[in-house]
C-alpha positions as CSV (number, residue, x, y, z in Angstrom):
1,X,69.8,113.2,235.7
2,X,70.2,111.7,232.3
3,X,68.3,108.8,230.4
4,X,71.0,106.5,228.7
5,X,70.2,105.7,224.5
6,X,69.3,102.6,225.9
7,X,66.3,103.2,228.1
8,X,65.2,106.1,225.3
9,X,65.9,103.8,222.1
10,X,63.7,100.7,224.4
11,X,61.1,103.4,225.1
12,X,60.8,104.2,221.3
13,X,61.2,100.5,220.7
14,X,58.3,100.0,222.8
15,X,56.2,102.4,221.4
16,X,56.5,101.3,218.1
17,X,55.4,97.6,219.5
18,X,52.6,99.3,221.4
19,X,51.2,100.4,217.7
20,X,50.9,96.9,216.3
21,X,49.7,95.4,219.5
22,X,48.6,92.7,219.6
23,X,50.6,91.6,216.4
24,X,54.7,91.3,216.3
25,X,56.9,93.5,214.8
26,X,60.4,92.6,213.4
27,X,64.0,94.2,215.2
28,X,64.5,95.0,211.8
29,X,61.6,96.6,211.2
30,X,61.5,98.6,214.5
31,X,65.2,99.6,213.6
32,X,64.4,101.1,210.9
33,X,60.9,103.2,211.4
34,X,62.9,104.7,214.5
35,X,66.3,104.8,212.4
36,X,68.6,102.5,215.3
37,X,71.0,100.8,214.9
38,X,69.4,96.7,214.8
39,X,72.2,95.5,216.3
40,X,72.2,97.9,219.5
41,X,68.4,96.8,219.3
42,X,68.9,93.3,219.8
43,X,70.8,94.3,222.9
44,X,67.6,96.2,224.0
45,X,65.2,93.6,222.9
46,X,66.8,90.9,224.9
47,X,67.0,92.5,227.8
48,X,63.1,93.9,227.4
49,X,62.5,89.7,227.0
50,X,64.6,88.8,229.6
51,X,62.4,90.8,231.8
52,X,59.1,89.7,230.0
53,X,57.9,93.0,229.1
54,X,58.2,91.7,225.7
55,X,57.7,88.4,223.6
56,X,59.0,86.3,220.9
57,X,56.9,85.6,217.6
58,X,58.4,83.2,215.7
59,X,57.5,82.4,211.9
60,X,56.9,84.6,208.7
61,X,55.0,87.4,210.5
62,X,57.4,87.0,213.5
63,X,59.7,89.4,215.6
64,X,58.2,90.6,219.0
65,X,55.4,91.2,220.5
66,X,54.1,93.1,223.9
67,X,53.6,90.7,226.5
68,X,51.0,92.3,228.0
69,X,48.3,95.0,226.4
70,X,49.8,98.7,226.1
71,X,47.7,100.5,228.8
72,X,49.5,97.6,231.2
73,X,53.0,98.5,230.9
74,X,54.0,101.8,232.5
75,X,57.4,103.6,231.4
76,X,58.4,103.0,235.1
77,X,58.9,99.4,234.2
78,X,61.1,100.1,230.8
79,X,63.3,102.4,233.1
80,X,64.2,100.0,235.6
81,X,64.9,97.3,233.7
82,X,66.7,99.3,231.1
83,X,67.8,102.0,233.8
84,X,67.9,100.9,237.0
85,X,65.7,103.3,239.4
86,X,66.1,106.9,239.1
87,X,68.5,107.9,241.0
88,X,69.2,112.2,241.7
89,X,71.4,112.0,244.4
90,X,72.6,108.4,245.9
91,X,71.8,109.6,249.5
92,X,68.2,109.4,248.6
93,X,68.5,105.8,247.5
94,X,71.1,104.9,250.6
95,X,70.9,107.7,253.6
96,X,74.1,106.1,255.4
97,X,76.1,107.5,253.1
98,X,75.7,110.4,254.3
99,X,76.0,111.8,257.8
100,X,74.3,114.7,257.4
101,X,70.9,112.6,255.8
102,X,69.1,113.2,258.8
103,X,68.9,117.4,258.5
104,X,70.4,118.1,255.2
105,X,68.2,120.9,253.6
106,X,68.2,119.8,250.0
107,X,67.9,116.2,250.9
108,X,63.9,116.9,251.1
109,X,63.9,118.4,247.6
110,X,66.0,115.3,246.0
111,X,63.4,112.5,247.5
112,X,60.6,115.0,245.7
113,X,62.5,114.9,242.6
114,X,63.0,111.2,242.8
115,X,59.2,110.8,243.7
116,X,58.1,113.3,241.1
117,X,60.3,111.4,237.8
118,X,59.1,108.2,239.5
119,X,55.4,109.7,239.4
120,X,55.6,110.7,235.6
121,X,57.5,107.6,234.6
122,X,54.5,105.1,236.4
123,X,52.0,107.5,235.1
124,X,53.1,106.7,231.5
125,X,51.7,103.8,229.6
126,X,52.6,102.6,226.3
127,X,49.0,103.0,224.9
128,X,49.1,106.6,226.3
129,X,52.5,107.3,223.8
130,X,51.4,104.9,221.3
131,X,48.3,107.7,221.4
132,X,50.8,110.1,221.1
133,X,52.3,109.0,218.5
134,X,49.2,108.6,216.5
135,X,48.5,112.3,217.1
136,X,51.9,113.5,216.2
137,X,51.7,111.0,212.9
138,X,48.5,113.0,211.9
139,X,49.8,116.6,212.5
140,X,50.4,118.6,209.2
141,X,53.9,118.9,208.6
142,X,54.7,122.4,207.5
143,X,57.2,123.8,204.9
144,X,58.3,127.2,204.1
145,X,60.3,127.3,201.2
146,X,61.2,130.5,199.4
């Protein structure tokens, strides 16, 4: 399974929101402390609105804002509205199409995967990566140079 740029740059996008909560944050801004592209960002943004994970500030100080506090929203959300729902194997999602569904061996293991990315993803809340990213901000960075 692979995460598209979109779901990972939104994720990062998201982050960086979660660290100014409750204040906004401009694309601009956002686009360049996580060095995206703004105008694939605006794309992301819009979509994050659309879905109202995410608000829009307007004035001086304006740009976006979470629309709910950090520990609320859960990476589970950002994937499925920038993602879709993890899918491994499309029988887990729709067992008609295949025939075999019913005692295919591997079957069991995909719906565990599915449940297990699904368990991490709701498990994750943007406080508990803004916290992340707090921690990783604050770790020396080390240099050997000869």
């Amino acid at each position: 399974m692979r995460i598209s740029t979109r779901t990972r740059y939104g994720s990062r996008a998201l982050t960086e929101l979660a660290l100014a909560y409750p204040r906004a944050v401009s694309v601009k801004t956002v686009a360049r402390n996580q060095r995206l592209s703004m105008k694939y960002l605006e794309h992301i943004t819009a979509a994050l609105k659309a879905a109202g994970l995410i608000k829009a500030v307007r004035g001086t100080r304006g740009g976006y804002a979470l629309a709910r506090p950090p520990a609320d929203v859960n990476l589970g959300e950002v994937f499925r509205v920038l993602e879709g729902a993890p899918l491994v194997v499309e029988c887990v999602e729709n067992p008609r199409v295949c025939p075999r569904n019913s005692f295919c061996p591997t079957r069991d293991t995909w719906v565990e995967m599915r449940d297990a990315i699904q368990g991490v993803l709701d498990g994750t809340t943007l406080a508990s990566l803004a916290e992340r990213a707090r921690e990783k901000a604050s770790e020396p960075c080390v240099s050997y140079e000869i």
